[in-house]
mmCIF file of the N, C-alpha and C atoms, coordinates in Angstrom:
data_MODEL
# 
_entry.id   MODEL 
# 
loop_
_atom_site.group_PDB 
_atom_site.id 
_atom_site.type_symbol 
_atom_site.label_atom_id 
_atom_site.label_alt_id 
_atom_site.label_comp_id 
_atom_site.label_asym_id 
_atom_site.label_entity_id 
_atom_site.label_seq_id 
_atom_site.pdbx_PDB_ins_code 
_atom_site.Cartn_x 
_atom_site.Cartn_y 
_atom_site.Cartn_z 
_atom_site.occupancy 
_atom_site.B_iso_or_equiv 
_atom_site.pdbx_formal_charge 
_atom_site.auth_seq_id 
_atom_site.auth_comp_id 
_atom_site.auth_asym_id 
_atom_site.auth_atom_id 
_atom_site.pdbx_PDB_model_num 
ATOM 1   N N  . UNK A 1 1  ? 106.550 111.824 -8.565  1.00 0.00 ? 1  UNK A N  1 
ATOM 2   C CA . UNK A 1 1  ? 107.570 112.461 -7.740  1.00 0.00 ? 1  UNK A CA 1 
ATOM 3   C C  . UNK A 1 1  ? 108.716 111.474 -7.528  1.00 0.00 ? 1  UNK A C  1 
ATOM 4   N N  . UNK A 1 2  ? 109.685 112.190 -7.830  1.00 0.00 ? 2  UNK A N  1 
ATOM 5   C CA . UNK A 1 2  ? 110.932 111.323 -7.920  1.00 0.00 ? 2  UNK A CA 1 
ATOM 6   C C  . UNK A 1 2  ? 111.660 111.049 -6.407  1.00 0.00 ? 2  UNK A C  1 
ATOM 7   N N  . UNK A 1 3  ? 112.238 109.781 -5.858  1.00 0.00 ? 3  UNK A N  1 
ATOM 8   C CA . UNK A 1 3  ? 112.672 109.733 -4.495  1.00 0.00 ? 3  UNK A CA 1 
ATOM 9   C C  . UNK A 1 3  ? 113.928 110.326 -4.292  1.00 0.00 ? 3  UNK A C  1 
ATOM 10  N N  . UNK A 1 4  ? 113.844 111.105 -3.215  1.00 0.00 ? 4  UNK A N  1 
ATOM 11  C CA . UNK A 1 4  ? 114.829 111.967 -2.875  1.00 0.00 ? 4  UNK A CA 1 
ATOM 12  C C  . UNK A 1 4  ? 116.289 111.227 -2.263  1.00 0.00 ? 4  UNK A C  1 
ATOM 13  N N  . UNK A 1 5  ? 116.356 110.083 -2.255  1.00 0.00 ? 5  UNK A N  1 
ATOM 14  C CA . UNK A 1 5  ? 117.252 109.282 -1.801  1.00 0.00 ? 5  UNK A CA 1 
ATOM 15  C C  . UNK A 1 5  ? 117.934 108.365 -2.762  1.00 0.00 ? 5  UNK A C  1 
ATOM 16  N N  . UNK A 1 6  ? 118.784 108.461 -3.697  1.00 0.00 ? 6  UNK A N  1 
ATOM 17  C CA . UNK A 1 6  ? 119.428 107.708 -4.700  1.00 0.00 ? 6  UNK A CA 1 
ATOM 18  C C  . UNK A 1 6  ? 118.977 106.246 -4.172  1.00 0.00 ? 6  UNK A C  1 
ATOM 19  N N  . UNK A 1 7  ? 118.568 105.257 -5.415  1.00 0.00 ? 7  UNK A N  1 
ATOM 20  C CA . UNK A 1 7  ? 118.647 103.713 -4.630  1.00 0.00 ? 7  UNK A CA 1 
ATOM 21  C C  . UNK A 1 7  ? 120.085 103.165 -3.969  1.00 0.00 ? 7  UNK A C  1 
ATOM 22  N N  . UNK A 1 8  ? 120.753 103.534 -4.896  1.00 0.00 ? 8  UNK A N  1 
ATOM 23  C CA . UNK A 1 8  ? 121.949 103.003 -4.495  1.00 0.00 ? 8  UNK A CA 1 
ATOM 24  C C  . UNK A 1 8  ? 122.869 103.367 -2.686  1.00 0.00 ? 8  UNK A C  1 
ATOM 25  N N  . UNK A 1 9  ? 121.890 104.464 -2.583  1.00 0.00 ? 9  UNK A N  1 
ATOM 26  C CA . UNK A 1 9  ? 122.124 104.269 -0.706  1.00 0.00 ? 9  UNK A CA 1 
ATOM 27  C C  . UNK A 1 9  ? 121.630 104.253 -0.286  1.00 0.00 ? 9  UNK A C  1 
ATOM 28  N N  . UNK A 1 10 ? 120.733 103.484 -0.505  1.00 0.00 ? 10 UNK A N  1 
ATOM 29  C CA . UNK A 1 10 ? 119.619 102.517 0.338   1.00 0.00 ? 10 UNK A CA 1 
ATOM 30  C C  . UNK A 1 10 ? 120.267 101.255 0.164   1.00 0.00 ? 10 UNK A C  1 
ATOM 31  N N  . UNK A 1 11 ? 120.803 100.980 -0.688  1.00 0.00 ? 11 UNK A N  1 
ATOM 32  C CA . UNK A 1 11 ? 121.653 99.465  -0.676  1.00 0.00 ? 11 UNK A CA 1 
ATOM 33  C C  . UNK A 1 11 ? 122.742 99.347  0.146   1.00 0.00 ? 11 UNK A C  1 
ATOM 34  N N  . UNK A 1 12 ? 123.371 100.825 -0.008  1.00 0.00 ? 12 UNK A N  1 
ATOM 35  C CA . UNK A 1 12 ? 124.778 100.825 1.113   1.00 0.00 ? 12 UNK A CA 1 
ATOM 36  C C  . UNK A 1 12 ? 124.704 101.132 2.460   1.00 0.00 ? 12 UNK A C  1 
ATOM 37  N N  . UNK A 1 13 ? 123.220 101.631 2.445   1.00 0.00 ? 13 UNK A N  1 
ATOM 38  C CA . UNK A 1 13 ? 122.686 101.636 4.431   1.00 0.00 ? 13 UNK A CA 1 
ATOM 39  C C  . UNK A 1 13 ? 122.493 99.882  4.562   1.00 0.00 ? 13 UNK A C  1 
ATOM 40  N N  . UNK A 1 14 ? 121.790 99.541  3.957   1.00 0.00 ? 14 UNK A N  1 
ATOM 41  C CA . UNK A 1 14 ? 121.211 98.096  3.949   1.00 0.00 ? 14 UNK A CA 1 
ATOM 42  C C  . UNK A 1 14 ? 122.372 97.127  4.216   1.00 0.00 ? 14 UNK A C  1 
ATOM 43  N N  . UNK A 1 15 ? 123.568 97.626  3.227   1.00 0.00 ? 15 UNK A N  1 
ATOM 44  C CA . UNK A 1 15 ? 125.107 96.473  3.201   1.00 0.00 ? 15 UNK A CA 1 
ATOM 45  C C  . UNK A 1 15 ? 125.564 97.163  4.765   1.00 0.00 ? 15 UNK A C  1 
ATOM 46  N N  . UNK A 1 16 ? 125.347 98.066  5.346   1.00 0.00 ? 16 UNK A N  1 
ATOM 47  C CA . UNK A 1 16 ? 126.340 98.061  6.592   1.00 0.00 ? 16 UNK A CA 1 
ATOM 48  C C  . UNK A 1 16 ? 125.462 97.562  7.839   1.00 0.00 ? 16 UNK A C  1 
ATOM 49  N N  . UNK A 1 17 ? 123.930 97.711  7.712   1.00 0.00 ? 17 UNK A N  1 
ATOM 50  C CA . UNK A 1 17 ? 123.308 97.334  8.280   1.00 0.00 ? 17 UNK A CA 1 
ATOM 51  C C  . UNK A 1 17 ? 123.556 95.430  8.273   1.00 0.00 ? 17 UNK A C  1 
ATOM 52  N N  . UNK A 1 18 ? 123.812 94.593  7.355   1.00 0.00 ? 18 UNK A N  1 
ATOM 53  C CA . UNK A 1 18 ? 123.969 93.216  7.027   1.00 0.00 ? 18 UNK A CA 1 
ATOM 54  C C  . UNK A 1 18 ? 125.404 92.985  8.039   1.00 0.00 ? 18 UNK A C  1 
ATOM 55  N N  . UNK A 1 19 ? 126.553 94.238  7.365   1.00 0.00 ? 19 UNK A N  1 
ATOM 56  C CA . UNK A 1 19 ? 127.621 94.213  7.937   1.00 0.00 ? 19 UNK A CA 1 
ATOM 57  C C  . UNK A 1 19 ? 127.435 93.949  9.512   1.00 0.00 ? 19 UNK A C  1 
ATOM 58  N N  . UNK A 1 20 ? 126.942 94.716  10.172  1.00 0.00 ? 20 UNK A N  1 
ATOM 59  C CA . UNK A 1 20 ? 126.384 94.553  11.438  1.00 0.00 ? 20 UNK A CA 1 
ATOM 60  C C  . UNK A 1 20 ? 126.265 93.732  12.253  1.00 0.00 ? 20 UNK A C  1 
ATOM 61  N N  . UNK A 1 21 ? 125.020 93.028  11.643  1.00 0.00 ? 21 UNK A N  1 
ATOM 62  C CA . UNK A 1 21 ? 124.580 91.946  12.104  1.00 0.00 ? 21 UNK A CA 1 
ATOM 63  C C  . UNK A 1 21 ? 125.507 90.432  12.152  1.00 0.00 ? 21 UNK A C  1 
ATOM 64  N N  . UNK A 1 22 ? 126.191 90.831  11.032  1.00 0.00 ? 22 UNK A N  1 
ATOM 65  C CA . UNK A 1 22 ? 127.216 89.594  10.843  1.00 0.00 ? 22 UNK A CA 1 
ATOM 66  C C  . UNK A 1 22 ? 128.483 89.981  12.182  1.00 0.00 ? 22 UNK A C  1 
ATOM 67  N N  . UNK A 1 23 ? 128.675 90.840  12.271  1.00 0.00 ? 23 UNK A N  1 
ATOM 68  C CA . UNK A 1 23 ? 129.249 91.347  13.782  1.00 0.00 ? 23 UNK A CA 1 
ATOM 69  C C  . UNK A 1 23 ? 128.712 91.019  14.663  1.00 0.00 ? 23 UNK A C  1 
ATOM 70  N N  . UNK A 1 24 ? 127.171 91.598  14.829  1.00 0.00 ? 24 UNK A N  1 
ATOM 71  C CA . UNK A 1 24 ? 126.581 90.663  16.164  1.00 0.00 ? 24 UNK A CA 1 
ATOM 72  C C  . UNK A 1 24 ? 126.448 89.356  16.461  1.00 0.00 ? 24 UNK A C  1 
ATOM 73  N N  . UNK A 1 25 ? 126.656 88.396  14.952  1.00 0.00 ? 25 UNK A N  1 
ATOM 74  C CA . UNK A 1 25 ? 126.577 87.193  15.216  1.00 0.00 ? 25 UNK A CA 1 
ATOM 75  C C  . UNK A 1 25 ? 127.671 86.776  15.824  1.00 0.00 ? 25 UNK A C  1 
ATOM 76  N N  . UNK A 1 26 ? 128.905 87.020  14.663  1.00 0.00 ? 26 UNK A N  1 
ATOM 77  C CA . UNK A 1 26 ? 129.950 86.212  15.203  1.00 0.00 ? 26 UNK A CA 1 
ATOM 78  C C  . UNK A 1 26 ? 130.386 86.680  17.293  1.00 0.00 ? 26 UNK A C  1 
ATOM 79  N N  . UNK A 1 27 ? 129.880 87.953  17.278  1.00 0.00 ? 27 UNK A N  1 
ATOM 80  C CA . UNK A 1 27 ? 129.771 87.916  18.911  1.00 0.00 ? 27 UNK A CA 1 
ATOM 81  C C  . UNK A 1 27 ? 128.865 87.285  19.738  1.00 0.00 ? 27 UNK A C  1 
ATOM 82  N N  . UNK A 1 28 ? 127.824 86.735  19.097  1.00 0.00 ? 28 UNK A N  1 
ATOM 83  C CA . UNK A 1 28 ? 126.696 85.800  19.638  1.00 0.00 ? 28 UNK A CA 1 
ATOM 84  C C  . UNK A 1 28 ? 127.235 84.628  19.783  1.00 0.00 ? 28 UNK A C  1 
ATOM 85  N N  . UNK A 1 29 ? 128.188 84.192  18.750  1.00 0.00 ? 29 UNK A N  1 
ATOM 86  C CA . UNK A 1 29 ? 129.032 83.121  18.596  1.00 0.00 ? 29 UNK A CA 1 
ATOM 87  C C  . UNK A 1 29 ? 129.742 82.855  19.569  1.00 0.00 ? 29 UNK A C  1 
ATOM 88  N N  . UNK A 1 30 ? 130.901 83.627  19.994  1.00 0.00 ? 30 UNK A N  1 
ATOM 89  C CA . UNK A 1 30 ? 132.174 84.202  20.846  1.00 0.00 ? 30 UNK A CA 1 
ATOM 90  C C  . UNK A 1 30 ? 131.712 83.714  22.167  1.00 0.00 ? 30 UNK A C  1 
ATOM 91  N N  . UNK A 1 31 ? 130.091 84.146  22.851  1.00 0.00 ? 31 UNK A N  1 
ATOM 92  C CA . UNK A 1 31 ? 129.760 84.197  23.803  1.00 0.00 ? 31 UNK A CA 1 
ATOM 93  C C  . UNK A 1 31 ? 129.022 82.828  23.863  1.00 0.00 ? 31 UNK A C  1 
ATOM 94  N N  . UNK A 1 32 ? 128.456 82.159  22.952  1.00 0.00 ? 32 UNK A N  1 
ATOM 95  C CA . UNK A 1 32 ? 127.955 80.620  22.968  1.00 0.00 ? 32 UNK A CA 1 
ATOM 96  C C  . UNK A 1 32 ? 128.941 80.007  23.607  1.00 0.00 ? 32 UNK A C  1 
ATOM 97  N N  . UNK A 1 33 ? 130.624 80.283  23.826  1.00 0.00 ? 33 UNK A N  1 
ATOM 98  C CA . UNK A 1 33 ? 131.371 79.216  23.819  1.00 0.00 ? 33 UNK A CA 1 
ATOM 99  C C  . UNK A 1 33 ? 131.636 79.663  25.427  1.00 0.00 ? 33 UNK A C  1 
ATOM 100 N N  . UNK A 1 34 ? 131.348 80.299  25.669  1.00 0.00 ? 34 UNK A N  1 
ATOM 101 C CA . UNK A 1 34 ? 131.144 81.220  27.384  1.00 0.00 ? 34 UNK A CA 1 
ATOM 102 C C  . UNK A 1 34 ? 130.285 80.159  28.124  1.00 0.00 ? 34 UNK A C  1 
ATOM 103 N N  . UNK A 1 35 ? 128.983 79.806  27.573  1.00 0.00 ? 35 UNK A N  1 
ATOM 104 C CA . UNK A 1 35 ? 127.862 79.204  28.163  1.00 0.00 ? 35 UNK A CA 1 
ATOM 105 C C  . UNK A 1 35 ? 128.634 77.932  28.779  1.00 0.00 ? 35 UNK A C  1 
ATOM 106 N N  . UNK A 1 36 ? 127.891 77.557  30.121  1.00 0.00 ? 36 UNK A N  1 
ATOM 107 C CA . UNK A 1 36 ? 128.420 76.157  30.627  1.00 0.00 ? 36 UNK A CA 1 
ATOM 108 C C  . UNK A 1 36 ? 127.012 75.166  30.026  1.00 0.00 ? 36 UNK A C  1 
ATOM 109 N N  . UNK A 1 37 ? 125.977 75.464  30.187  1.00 0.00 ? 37 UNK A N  1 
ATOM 110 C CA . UNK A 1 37 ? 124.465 74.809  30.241  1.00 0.00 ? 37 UNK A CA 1 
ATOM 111 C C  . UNK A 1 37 ? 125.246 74.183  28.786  1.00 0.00 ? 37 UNK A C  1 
ATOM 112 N N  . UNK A 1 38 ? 124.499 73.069  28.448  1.00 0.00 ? 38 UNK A N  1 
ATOM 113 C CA . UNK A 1 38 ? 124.656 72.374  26.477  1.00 0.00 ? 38 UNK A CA 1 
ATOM 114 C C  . UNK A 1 38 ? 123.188 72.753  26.336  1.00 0.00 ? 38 UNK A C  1 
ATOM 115 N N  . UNK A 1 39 ? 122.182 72.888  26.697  1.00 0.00 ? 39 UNK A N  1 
ATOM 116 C CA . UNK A 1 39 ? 120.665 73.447  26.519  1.00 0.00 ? 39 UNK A CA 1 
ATOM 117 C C  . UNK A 1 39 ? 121.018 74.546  25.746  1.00 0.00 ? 39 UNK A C  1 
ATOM 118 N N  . UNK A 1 40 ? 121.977 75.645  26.550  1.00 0.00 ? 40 UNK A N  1 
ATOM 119 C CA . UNK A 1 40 ? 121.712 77.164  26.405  1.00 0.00 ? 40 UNK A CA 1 
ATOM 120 C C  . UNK A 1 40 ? 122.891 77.490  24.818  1.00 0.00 ? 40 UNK A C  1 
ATOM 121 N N  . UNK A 1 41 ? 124.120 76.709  25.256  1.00 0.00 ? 41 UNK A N  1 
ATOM 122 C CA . UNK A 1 41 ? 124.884 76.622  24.149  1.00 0.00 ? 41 UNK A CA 1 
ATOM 123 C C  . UNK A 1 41 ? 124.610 76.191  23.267  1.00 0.00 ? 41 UNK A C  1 
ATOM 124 N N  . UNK A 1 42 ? 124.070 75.232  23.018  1.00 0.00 ? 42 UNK A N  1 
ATOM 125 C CA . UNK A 1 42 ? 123.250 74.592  21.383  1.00 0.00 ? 42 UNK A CA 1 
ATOM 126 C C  . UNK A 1 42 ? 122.276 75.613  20.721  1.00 0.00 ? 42 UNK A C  1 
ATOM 127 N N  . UNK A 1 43 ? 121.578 76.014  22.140  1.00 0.00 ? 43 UNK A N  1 
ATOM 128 C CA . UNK A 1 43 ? 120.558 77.120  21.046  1.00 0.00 ? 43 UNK A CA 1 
ATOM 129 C C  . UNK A 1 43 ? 121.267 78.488  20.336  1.00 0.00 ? 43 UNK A C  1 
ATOM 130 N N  . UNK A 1 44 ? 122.300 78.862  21.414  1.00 0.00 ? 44 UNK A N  1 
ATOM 131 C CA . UNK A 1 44 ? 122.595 80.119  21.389  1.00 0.00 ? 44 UNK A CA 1 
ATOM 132 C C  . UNK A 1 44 ? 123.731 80.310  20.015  1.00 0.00 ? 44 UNK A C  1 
ATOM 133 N N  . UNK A 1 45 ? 124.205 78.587  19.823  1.00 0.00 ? 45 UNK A N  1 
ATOM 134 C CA . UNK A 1 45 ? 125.093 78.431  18.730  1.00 0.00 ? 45 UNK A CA 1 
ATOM 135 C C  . UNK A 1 45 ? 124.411 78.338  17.691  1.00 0.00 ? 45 UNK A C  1 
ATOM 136 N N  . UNK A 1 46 ? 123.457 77.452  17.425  1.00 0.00 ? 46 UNK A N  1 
ATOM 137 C CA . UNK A 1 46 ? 122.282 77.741  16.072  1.00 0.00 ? 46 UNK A CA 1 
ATOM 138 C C  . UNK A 1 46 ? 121.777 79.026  15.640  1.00 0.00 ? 46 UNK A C  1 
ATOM 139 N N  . UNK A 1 47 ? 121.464 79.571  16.841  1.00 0.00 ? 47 UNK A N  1 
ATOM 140 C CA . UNK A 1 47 ? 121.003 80.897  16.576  1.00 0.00 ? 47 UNK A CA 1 
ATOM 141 C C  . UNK A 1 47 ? 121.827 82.270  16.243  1.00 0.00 ? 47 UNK A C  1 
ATOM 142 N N  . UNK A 1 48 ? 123.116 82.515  16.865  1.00 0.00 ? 48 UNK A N  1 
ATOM 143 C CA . UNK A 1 48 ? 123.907 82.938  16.050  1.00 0.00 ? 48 UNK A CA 1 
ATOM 144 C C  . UNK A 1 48 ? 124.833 82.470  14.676  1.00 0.00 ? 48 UNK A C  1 
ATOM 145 N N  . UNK A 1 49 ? 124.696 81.190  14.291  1.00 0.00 ? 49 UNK A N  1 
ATOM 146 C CA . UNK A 1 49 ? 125.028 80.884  13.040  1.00 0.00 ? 49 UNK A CA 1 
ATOM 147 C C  . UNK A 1 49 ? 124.199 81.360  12.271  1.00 0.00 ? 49 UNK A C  1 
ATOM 148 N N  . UNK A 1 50 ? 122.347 81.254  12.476  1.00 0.00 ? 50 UNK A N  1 
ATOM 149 C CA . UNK A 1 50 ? 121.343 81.786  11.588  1.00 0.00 ? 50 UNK A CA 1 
ATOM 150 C C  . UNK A 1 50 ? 121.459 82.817  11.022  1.00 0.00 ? 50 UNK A C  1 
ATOM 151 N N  . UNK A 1 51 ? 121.884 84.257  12.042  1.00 0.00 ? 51 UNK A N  1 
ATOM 152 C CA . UNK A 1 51 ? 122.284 85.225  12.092  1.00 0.00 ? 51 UNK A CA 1 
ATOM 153 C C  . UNK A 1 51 ? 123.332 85.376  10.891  1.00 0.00 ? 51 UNK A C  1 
ATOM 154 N N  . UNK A 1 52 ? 124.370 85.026  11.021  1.00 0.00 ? 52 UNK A N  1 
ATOM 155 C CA . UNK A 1 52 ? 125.763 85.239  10.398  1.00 0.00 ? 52 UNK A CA 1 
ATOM 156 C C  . UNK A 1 52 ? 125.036 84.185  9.034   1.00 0.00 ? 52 UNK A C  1 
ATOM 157 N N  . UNK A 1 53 ? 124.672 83.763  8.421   1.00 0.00 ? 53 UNK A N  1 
ATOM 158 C CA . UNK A 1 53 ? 124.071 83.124  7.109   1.00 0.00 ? 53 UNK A CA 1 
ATOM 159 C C  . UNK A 1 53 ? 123.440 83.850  7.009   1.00 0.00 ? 53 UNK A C  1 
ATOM 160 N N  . UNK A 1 54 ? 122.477 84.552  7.443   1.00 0.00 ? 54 UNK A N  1 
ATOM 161 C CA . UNK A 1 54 ? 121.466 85.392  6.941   1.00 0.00 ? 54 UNK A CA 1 
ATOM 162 C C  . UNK A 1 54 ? 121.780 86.468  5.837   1.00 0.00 ? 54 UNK A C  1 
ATOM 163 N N  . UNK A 1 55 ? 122.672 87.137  7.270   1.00 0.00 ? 55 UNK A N  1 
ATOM 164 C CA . UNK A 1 55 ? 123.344 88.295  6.857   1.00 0.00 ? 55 UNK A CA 1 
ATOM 165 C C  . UNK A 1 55 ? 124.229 88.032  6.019   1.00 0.00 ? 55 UNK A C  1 
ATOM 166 N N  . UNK A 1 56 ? 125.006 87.130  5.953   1.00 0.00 ? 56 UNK A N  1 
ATOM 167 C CA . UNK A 1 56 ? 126.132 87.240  4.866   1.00 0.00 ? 56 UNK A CA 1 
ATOM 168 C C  . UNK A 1 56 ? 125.628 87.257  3.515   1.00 0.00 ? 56 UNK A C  1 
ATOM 169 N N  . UNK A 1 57 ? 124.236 86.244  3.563   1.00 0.00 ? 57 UNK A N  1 
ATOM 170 C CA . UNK A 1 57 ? 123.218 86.330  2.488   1.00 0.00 ? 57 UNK A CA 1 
ATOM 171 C C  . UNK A 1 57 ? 122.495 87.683  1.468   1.00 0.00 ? 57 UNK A C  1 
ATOM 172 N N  . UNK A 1 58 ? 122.732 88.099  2.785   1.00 0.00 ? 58 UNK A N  1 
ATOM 173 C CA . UNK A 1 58 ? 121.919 89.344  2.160   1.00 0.00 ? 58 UNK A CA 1 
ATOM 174 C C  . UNK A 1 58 ? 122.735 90.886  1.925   1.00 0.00 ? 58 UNK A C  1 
ATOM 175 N N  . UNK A 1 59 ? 124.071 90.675  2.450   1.00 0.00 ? 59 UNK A N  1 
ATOM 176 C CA . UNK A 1 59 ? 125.259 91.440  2.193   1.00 0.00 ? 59 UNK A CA 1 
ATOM 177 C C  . UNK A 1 59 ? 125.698 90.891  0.541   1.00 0.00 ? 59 UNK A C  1 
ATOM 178 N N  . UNK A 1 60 ? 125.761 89.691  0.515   1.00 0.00 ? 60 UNK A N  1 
ATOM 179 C CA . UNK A 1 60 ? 125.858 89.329  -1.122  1.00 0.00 ? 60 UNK A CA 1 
ATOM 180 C C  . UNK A 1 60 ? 124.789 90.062  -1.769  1.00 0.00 ? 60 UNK A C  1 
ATOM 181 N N  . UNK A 1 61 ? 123.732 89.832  -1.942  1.00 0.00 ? 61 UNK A N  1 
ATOM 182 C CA . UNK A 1 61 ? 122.772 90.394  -2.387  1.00 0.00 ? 61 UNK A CA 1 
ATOM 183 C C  . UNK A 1 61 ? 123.128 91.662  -2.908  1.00 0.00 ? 61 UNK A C  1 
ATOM 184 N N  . UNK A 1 62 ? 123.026 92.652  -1.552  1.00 0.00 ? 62 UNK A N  1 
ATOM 185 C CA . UNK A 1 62 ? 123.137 94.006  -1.599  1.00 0.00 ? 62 UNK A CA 1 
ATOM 186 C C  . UNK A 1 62 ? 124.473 94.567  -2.741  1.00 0.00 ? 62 UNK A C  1 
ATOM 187 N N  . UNK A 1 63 ? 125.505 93.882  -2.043  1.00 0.00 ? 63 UNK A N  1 
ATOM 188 C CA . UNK A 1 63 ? 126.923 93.924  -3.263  1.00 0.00 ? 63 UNK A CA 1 
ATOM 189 C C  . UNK A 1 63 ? 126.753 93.889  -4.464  1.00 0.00 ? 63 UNK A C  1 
ATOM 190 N N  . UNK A 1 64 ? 125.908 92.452  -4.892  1.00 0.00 ? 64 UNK A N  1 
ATOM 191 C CA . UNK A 1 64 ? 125.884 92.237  -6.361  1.00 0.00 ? 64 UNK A CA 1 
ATOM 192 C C  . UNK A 1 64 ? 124.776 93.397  -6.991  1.00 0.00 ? 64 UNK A C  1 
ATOM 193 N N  . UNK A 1 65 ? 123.960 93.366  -6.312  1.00 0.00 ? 65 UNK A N  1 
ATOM 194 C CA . UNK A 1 65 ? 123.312 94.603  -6.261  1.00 0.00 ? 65 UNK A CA 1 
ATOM 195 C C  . UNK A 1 65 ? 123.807 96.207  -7.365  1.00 0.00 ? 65 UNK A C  1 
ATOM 196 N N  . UNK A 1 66 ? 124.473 96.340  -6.793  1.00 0.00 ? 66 UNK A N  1 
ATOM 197 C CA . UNK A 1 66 ? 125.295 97.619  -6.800  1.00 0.00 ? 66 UNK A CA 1 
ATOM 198 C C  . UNK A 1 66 ? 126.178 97.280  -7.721  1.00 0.00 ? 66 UNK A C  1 
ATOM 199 N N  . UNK A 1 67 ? 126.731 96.235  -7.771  1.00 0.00 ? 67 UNK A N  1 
ATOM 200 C CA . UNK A 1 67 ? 127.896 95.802  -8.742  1.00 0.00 ? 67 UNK A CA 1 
ATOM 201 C C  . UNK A 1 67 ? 127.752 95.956  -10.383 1.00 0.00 ? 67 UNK A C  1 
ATOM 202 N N  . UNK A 1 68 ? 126.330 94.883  -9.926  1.00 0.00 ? 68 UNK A N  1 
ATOM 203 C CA . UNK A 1 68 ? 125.194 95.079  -11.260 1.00 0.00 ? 68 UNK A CA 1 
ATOM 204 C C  . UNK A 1 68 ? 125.024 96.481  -12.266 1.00 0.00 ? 68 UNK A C  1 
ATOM 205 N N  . UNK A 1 69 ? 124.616 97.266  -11.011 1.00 0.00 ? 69 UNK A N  1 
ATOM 206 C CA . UNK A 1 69 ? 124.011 98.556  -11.518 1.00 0.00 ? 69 UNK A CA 1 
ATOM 207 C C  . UNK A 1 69 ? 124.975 99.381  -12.181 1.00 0.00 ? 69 UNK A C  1 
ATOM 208 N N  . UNK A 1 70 ? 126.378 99.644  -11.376 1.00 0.00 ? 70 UNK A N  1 
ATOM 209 C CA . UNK A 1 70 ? 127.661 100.111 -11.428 1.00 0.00 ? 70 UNK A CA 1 
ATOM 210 C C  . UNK A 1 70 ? 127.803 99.620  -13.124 1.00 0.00 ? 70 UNK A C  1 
ATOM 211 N N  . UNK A 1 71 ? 128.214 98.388  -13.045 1.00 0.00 ? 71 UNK A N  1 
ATOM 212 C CA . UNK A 1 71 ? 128.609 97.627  -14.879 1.00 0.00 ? 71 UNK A CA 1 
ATOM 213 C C  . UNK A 1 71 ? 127.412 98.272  -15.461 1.00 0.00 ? 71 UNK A C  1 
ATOM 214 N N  . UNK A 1 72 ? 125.947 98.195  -15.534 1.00 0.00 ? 72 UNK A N  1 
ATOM 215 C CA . UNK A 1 72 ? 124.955 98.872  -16.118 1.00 0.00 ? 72 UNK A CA 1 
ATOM 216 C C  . UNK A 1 72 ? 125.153 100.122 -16.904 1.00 0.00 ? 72 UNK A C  1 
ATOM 217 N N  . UNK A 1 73 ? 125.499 100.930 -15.676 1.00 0.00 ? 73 UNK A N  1 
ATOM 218 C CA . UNK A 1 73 ? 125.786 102.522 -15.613 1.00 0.00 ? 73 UNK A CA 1 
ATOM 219 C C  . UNK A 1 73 ? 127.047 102.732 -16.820 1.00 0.00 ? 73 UNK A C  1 
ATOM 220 N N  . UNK A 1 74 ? 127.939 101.504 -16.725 1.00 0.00 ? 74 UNK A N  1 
ATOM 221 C CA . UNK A 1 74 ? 129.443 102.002 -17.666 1.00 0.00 ? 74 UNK A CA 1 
ATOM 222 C C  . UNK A 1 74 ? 128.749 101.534 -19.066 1.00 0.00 ? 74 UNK A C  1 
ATOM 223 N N  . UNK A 1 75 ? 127.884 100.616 -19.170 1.00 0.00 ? 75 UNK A N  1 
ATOM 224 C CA . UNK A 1 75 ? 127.515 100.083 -20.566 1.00 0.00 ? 75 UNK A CA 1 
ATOM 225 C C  . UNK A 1 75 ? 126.941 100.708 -21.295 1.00 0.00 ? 75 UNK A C  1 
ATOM 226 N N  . UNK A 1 76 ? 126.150 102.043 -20.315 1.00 0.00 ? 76 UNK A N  1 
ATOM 227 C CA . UNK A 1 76 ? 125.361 102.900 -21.344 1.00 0.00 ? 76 UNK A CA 1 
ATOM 228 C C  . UNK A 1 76 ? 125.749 104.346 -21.417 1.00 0.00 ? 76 UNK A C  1 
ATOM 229 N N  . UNK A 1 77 ? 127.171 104.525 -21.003 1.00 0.00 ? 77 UNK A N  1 
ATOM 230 C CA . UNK A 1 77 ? 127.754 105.300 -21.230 1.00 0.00 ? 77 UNK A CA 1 
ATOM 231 C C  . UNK A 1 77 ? 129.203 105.536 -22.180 1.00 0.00 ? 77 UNK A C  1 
ATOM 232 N N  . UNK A 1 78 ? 129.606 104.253 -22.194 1.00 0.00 ? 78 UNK A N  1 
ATOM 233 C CA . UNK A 1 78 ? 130.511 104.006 -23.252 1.00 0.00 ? 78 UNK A CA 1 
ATOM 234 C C  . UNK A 1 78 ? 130.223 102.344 -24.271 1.00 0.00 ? 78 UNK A C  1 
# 
């Protein structure tokens, strides 16, 4: 049984979902610089950088992804 959901938007839920998160970071970010504590700001700055690498990581991914498939798709059609 064939999946009723093309792969290719499952990659483009996945890329806005990445998109996202790279939003929540850099606002995780925004608000690190809010903090007075250096305890609370050091963590809160590591931890939204993790965030925003992650995701940007895996937004590449998803892109080349698709990019891949896209060039694929033209090669075996012309």
């Amino acid at each position: 049984m064939e999946n009723p959901i093309p792969w290719w938007v499952s990659q483009i839920i996945l890329a806005f979902l990445a998109i996202f998160f790279i939003i929540f970071g850099i606002d995780l970010l925004y608000t690190a610089y809010q903090l007075n504590e250096p305890f609370s700001f050091i963590m809160t700055f590591f931890a939204s950088n993790l965030i925003i690498l992650i995701s940007a990581t895996l937004l590449f991914s998803f892109v080349y992804k698709i990019v891949r498939y896209i060039k694929k798709t033209k090669e075996k059609e012309g």
